[in-house]
C-alpha positions in Angstrom: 9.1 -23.0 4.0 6.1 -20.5 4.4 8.0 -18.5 6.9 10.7 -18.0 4.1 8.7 -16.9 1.7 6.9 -14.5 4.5 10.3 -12.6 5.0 10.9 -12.8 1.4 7.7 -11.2 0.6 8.2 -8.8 3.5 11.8 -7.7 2.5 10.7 -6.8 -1.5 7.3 -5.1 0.0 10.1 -3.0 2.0 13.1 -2.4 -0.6 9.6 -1.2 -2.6 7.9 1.1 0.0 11.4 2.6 0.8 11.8 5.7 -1.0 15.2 5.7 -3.3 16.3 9.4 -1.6 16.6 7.0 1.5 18.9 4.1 0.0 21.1 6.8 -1.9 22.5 8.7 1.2 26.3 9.2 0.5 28.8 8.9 3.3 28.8 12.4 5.6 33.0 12.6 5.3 32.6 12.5 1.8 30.2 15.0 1.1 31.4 17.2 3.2 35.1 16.6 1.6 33.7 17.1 -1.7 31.4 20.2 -0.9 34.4 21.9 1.0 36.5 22.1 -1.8 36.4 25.1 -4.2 33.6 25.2 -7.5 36.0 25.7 -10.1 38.0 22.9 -9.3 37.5 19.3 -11.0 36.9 17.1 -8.1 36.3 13.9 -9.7 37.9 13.8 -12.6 40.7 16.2 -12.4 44.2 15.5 -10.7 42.9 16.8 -7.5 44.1 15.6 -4.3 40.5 15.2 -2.7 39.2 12.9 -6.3 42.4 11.1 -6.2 41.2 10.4 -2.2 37.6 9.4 -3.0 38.5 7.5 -5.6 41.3 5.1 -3.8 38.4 5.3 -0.8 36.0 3.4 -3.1 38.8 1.3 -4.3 39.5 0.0 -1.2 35.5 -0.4 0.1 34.8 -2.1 -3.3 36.3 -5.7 -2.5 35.5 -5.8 1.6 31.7 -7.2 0.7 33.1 -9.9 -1.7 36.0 -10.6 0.3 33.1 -11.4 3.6 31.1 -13.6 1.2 34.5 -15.6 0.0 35.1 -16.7 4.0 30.9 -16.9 4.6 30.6 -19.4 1.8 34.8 -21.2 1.1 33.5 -24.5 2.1 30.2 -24.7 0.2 32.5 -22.7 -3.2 35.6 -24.9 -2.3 33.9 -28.2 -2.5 31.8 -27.2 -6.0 35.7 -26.1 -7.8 36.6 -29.7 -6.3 33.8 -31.6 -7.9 33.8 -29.4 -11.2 37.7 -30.6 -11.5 36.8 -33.9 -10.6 33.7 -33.9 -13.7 34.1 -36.7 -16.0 33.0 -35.6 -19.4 
């Protein structure tokens, strides 16, 4: 239990000592995709090929992580949906 809370502890002292500028950096292909196309273009909101790219990018990184956690955790979720259908009350 008190080794827990020591890497609990230790992981919030280092999500705080981290500066933000460091957790913020944006992928290199993407900056560099967004920089290379030309200032008076609307990147991200306009019906630009290189927005339209980003965008479906994101779309398709956006469920990965939840997608990981559904096969991490099925048993433990499947067997709570099975006891909260099987709830009397």
């Amino acid at each position: 239990m008190k080794l827990r809370i020591l890497l609990l502890a230790s992981a919030v002292l280092l999500a705080l000592i981290i500066p933000a500028e460091a957790m913020a950096q944006g992928c290199a292909m993407c900056k560099a995709a967004v920089q290379s196309a030309d200032a008076d273009e609307a990147v991200f909101g306009g019906e630009t090929s290189i927005g339209r790219g980003l965008n479906m990018g994101i779309l398709f990184l956006i469920p990965v992580p939840y997608i990981l956690l559904f096969l991490l955790f099925r048993k433990k979720i499947m067997g709570f949906v099975k006891e909260f259908a099987n709830a009397q009350g």
